[in-house]
SEKOL-284987 format. One record per residue (C-alpha): x, y, z; residue number from 0. Coordinates in Angstrom, 2 decimals, padded with zeros to 5 digits, always signed. Each point is the difference from the previous one (the first is absolute). Layout:
// residues N
+---------+---------+---------+-----+
!       x !       y !       z !   i !
+---------+---------+---------+-----+
!       X !       Y !       Z ! NUM !
...
+---------+---------+---------+-----+
//
This chain:
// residues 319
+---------+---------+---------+-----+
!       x !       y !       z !   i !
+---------+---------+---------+-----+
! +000.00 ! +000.00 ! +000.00 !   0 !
! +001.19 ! +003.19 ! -001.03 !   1 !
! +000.93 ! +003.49 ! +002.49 !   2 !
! -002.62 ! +001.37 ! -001.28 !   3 !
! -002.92 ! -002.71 ! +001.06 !   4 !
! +001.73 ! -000.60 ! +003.04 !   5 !
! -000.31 ! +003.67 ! +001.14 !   6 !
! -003.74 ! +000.01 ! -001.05 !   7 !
! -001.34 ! -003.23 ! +001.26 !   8 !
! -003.36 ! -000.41 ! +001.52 !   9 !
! -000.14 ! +001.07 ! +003.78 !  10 !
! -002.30 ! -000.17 ! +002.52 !  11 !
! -002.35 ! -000.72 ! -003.28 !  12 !
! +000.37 ! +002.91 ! -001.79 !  13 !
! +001.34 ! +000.09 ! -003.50 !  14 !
! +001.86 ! +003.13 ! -001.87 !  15 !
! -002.27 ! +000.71 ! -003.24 !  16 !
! +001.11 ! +001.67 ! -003.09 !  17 !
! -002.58 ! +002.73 ! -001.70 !  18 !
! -002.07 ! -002.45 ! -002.58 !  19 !
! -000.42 ! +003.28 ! -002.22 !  20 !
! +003.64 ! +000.13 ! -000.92 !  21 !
! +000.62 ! -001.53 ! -003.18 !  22 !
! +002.00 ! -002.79 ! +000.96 !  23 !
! -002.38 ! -001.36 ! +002.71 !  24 !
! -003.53 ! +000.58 ! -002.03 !  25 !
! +001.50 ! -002.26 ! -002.86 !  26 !
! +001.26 ! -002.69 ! +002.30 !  27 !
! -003.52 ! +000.13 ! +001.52 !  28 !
! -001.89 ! +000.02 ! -002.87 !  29 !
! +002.21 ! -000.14 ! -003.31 !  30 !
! +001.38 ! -003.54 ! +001.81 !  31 !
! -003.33 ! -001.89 ! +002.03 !  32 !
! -003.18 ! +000.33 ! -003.06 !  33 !
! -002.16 ! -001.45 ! +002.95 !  34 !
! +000.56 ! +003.36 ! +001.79 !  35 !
! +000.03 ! +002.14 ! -003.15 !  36 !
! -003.80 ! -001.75 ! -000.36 !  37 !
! -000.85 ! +000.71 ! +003.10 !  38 !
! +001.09 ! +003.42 ! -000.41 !  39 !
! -001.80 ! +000.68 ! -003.63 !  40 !
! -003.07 ! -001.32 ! +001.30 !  41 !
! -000.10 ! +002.11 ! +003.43 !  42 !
! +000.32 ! +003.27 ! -001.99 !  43 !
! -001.37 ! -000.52 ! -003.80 !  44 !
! -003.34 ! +001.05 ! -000.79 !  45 !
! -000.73 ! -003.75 ! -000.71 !  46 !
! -003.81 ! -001.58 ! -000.68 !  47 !
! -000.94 ! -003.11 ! +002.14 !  48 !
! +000.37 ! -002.62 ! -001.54 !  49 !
! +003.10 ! +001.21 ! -002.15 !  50 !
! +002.64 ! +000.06 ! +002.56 !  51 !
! +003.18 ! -001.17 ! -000.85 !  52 !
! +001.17 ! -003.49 ! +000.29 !  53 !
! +003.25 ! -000.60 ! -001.63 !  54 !
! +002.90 ! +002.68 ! -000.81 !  55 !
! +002.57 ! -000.49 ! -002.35 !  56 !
! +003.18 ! +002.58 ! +000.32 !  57 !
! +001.10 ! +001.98 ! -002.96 !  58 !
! +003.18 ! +001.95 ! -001.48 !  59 !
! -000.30 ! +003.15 ! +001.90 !  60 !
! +001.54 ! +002.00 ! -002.29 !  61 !
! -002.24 ! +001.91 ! -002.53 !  62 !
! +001.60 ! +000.69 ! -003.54 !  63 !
! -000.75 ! +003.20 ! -001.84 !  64 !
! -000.01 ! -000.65 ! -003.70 !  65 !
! +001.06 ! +003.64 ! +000.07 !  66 !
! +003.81 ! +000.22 ! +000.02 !  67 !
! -000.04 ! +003.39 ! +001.35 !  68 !
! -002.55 ! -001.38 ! +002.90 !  69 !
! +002.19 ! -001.58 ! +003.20 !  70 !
! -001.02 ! -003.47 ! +000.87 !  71 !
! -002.71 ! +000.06 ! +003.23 !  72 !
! +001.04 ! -002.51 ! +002.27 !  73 !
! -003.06 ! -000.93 ! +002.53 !  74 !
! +000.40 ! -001.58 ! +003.66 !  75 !
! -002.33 ! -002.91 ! -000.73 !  76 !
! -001.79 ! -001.61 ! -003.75 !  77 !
! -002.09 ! -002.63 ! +000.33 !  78 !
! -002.97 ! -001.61 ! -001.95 !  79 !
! -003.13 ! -002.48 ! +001.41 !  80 !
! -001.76 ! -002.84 ! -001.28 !  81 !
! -002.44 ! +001.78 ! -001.75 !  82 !
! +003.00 ! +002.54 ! -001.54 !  83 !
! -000.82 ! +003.06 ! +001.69 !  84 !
! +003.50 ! +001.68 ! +000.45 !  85 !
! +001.25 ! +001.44 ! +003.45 !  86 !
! +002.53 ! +002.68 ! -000.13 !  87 !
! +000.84 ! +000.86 ! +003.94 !  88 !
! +002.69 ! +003.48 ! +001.04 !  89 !
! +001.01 ! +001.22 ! +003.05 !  90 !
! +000.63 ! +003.65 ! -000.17 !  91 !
! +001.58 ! +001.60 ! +002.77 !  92 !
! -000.08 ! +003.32 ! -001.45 !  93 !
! -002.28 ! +002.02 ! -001.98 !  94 !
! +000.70 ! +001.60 ! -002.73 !  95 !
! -002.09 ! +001.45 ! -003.12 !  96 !
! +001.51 ! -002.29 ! -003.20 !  97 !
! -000.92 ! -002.86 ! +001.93 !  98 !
! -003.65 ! -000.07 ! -000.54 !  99 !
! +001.30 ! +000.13 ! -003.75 ! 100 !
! +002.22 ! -003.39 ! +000.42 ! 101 !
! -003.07 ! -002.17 ! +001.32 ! 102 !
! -002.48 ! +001.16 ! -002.72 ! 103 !
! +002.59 ! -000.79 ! -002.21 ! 104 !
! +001.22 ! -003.17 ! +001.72 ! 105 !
! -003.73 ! -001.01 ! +000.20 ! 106 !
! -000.71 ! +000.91 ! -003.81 ! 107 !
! +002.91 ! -001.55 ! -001.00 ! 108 !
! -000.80 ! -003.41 ! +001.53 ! 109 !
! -003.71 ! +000.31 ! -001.19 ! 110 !
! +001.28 ! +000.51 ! -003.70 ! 111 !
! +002.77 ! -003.11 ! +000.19 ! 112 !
! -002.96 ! -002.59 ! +000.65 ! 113 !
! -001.00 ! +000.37 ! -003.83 ! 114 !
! +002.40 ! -002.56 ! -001.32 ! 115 !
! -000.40 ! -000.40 ! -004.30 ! 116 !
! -003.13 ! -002.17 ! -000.60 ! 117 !
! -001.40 ! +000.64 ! +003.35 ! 118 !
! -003.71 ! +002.00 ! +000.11 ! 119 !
! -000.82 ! +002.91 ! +001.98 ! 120 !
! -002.31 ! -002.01 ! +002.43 ! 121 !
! +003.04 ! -001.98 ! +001.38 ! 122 !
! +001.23 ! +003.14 ! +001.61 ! 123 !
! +000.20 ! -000.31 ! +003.68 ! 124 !
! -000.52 ! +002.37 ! +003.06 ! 125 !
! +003.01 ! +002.08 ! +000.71 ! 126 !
! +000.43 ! +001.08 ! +004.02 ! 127 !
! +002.87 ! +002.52 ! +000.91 ! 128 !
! +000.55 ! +000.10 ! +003.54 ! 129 !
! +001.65 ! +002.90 ! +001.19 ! 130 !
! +001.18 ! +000.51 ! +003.91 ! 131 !
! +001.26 ! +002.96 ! +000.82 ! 132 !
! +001.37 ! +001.20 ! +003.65 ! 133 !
! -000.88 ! +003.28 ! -000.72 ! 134 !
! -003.00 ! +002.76 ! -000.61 ! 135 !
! -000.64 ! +001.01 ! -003.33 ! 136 !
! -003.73 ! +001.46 ! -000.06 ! 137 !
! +000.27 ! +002.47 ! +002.95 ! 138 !
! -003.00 ! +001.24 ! -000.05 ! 139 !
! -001.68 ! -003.69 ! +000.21 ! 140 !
! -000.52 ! -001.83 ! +002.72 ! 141 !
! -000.23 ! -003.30 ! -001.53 ! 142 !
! +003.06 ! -002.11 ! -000.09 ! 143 !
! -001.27 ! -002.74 ! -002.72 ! 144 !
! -000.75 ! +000.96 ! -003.86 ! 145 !
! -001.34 ! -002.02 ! -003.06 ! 146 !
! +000.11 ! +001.83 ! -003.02 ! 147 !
! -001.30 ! -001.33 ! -003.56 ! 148 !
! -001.52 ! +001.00 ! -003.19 ! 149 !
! -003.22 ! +001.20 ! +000.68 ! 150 !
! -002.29 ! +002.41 ! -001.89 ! 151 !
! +000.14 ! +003.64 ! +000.90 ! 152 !
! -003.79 ! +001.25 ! +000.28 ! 153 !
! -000.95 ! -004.18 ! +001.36 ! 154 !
! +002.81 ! -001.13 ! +002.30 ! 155 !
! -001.53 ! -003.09 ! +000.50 ! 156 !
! +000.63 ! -001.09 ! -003.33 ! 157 !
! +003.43 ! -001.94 ! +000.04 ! 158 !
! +001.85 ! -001.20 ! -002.60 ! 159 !
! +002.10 ! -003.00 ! +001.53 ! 160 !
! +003.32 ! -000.78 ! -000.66 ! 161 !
! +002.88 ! +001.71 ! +002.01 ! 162 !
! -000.69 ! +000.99 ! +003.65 ! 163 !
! +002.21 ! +002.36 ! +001.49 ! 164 !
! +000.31 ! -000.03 ! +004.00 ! 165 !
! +001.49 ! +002.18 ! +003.01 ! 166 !
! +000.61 ! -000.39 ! +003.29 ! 167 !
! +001.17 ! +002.85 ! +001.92 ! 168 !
! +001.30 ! -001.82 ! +003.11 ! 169 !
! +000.38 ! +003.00 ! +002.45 ! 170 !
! -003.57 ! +000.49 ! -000.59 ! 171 !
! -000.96 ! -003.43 ! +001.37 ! 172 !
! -001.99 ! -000.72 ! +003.18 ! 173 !
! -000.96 ! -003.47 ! +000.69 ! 174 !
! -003.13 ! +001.31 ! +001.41 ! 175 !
! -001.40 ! +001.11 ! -003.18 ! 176 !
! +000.13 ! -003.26 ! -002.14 ! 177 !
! -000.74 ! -002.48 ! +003.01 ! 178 !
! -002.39 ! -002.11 ! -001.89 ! 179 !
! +002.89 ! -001.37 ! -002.16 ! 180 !
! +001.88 ! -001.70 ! +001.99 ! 181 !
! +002.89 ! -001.12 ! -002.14 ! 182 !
! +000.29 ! +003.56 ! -001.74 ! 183 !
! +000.37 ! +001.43 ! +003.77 ! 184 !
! +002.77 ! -002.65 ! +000.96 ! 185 !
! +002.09 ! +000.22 ! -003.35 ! 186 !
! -000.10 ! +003.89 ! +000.62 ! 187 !
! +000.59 ! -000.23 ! +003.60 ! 188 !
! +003.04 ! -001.92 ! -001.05 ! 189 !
! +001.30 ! +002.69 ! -002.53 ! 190 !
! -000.27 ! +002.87 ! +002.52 ! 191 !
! +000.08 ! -001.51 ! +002.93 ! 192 !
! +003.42 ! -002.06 ! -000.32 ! 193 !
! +003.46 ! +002.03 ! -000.31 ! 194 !
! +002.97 ! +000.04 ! +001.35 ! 195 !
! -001.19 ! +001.43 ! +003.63 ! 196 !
! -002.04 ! -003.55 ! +000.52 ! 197 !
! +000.93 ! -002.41 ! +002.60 ! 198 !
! -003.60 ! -001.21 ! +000.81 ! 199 !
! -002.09 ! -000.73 ! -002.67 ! 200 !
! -003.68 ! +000.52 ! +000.22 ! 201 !
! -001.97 ! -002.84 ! +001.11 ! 202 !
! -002.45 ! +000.07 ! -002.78 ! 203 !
! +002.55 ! -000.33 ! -002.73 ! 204 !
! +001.83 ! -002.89 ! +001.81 ! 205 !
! -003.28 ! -001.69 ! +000.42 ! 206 !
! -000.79 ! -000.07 ! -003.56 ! 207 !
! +001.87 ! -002.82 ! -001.74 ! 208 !
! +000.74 ! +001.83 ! -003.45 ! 209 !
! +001.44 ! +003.06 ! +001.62 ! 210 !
! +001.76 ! -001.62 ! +003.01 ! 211 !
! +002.29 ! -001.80 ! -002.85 ! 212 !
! +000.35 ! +003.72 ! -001.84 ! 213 !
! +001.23 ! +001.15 ! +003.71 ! 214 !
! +002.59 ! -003.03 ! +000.46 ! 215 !
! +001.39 ! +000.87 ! -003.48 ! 216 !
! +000.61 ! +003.94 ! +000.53 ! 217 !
! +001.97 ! -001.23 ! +003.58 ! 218 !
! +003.31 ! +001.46 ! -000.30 ! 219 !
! +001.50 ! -003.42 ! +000.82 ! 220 !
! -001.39 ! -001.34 ! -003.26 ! 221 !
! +002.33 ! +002.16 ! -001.89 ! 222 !
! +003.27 ! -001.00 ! -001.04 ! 223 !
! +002.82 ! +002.51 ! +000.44 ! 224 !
! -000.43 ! +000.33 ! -003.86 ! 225 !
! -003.20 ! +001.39 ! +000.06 ! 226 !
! +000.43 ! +001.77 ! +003.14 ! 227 !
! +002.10 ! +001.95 ! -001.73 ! 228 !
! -002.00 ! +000.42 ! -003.18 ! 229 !
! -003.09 ! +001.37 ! +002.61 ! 230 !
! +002.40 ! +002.13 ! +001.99 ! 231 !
! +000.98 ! +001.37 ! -003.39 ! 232 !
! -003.46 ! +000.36 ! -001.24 ! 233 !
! -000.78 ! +002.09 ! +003.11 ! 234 !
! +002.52 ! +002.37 ! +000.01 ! 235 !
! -000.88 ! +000.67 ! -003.63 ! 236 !
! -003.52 ! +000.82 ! +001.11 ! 237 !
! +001.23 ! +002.11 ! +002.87 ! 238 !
! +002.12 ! +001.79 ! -001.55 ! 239 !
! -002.85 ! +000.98 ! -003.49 ! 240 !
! -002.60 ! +000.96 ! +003.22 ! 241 !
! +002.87 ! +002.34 ! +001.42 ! 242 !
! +000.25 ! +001.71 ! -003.38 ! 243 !
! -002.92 ! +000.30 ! -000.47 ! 244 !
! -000.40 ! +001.31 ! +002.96 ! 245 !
! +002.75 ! +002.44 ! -000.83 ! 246 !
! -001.62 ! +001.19 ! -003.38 ! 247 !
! -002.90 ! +000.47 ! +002.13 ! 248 !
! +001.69 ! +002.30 ! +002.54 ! 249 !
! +001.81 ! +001.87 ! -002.69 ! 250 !
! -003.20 ! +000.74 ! -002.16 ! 251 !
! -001.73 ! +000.77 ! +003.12 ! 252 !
! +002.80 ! +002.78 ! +001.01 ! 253 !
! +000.20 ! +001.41 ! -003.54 ! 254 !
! -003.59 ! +000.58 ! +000.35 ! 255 !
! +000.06 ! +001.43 ! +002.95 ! 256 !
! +002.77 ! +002.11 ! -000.78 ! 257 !
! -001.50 ! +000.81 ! -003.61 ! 258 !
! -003.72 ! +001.03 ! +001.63 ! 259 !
! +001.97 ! +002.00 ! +002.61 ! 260 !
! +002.43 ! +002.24 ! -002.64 ! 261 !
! -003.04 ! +000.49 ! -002.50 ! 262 !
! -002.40 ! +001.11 ! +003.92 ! 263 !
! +003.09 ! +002.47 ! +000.41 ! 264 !
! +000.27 ! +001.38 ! -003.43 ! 265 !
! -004.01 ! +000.16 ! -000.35 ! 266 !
! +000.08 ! +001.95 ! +002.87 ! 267 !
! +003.14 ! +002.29 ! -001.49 ! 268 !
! -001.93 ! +000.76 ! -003.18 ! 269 !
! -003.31 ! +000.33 ! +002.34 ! 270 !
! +001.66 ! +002.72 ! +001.49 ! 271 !
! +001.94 ! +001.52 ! -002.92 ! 272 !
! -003.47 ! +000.43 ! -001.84 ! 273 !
! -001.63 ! +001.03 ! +002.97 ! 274 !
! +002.46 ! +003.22 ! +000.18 ! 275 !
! -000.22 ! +000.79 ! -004.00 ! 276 !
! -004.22 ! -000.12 ! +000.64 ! 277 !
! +000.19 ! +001.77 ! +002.73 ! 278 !
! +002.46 ! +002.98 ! -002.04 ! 279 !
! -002.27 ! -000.33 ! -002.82 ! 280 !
! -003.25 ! +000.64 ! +002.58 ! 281 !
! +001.48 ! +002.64 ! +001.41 ! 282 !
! +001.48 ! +001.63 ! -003.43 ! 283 !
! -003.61 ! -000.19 ! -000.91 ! 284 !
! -001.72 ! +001.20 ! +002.49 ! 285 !
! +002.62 ! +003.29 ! -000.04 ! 286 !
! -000.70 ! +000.54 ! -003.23 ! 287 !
! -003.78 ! +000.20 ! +000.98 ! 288 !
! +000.32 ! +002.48 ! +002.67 ! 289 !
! +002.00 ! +002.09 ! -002.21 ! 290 !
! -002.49 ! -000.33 ! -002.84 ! 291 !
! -002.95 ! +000.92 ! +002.87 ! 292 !
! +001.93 ! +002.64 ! +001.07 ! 293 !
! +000.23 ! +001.81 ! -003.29 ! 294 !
! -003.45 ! -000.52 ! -001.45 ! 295 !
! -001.39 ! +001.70 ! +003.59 ! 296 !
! +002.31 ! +002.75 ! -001.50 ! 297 !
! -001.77 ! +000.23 ! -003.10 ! 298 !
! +002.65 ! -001.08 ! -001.90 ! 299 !
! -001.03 ! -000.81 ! -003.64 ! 300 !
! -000.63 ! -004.02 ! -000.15 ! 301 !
! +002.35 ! -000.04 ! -003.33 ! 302 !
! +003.26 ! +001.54 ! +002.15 ! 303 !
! -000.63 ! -002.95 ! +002.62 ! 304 !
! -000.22 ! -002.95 ! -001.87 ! 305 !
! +003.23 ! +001.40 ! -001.79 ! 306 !
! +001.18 ! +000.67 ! +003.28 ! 307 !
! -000.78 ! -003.27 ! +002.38 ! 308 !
! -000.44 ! -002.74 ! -003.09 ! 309 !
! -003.91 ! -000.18 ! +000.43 ! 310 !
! -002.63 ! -000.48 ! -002.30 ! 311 !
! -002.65 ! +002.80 ! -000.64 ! 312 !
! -003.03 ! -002.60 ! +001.46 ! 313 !
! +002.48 ! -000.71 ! +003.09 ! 314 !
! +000.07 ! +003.41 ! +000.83 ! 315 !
! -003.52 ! +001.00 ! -000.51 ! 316 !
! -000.64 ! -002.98 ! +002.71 ! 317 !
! +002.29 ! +001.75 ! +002.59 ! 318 !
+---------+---------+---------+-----+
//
């Protein structure tokens, strides 16, 4: 047994678990056991009874662009049932806008590939993209789970099928608010629930058969100091994208700041700079008034003061 084992063996019964969202644990969770992956598809797809899946069969996960300017998409998990419904499965621990673009086009591109020459249209099969993703996207939505398909604008209720596109925002998830699906509550309990912190796992997902063998395969003392490495790796990676992001936040939100604050100051500069010129022009005005008063009470002919004061003959006849 290696150092690294022997430092984190079991004690007192509590085991050291690795964070299954990482990429390294989620595909030796689900890209490795199909039973769980099953398990997993049928807890969170929007499934009929009756059409549940039975059997999975694993697929290349990489996705090849006939485009040569388009990069190849490689996906955490492939798989297709008995029936031939495709599976496509990500964990995404980040957000980011082009992604949305890489699972329609993930999801398309599978959908298209089923056409083999000679086959018909009707042999096309479901296509489910599955799309986990430890982080908050719709901020103004307090729904963590999203189905999206082709539907018709002014009759949303009428679907065509074929490619259904699916998001989980995990911070958003409360087991209380899905507690009549039992299996969806425990698979997502396990996903935000497990991480490195964990020494005790919750009873409810060590009860359950299915997750209980997820939870023995994400125990640090399953990993060899190969893949230990890879995951330590993998999370630094991720650390270190969140803290520049975090960064570019920061930044933006100074220059902002900064930027809202010099255009305040020099608002209130030219405020005050056209505030004086109004003023001179008021009062240059209003002078030339009094004078032009002053001289009409005189009985000053009307032509000598609008030469005089810049008046009009009807502006004087008001005074």
């Amino acid at each position: 047994m290696n150092k690294r084992k022997n430092a984190n063996k079991k004690e007192h019964g509590m085991s050291k678990y690795l964070d299954p969202k990482t990429d390294i644990t989620f595909k030796k969770v689900f890209g490795e056991h199909p039973d769980l992956l099953m398990s997993l598809l049928n807890a969170l797809l929007p499934l009929e009874d009756g059409h549940e899946i039975e059997s999975l069969e694993y697929l290349s996960n990489e996705l090849i662009s006939r485009t040569p300017l388009t990069k190849w998409s490689i996906v955490d998990v492939r798989c297709k049932d008995n029936h031939g419904r495709q599976f496509i499965v990500e964990m995404q621990m980040e957000w980011n806008s082009e992604f949305t673009q890489r699972v329609l086009y993930n999801a398309s591109h599978t959908y298209v590939k089923q056409l083999e020459p000679g086959l018909h249209y009707d042999t096309i099969q479901p296509v489910y993209s599955l799309n986990l993703i430890n982080d908050i996207y719709e901020k103004d939505d307090d729904e963590f789970y999203h189905h999206y398909q082709m539907a018709e604008e002014n009759h949303p209720e009428h679907i065509i099928e074929g490619i259904h596109l699916l998001f989980f925002e995990l911070p958003k998830f409360k087991p209380q608010t899905i507690s009549e699906k039992k299996m969806q509550v425990l698979w997502l309990r396990f996903l935000t629930e497990i991480n490195m912190g964990t020494k005790v796992a919750p009873t409810e997902l060590l009860e359950n058969e299915e997750v209980s063998k997820a939870l023995k395969l994400v125990e640090e003392s399953a990993f060899s100091d190969a893949e230990m490495n890879e995951y330590d790796h993998y999370i630094d990676a991720v650390r270190w994208e969140l803290t520049k992001k975090h960064a570019q936040k920061v930044r933006f939100e100074k220059a902002l700041k900064q930027g809202m604050q010099q255009g305040l100051e020099q608002g209130i500069q030219q405020g005050i700079q056209q505030g004086i010129q109004q003023g001179l022009e008021q009062g240059r005005a209003e002078g030339i008034l009094s004078v032009a008063i002053n001289m009409k009470k005189k009985g000053i002919a009307t032509s000598v003061i609008a030469e005089t004061t810049g008046l009009t003959t009807e502006e004087i006849e008001k005074l």
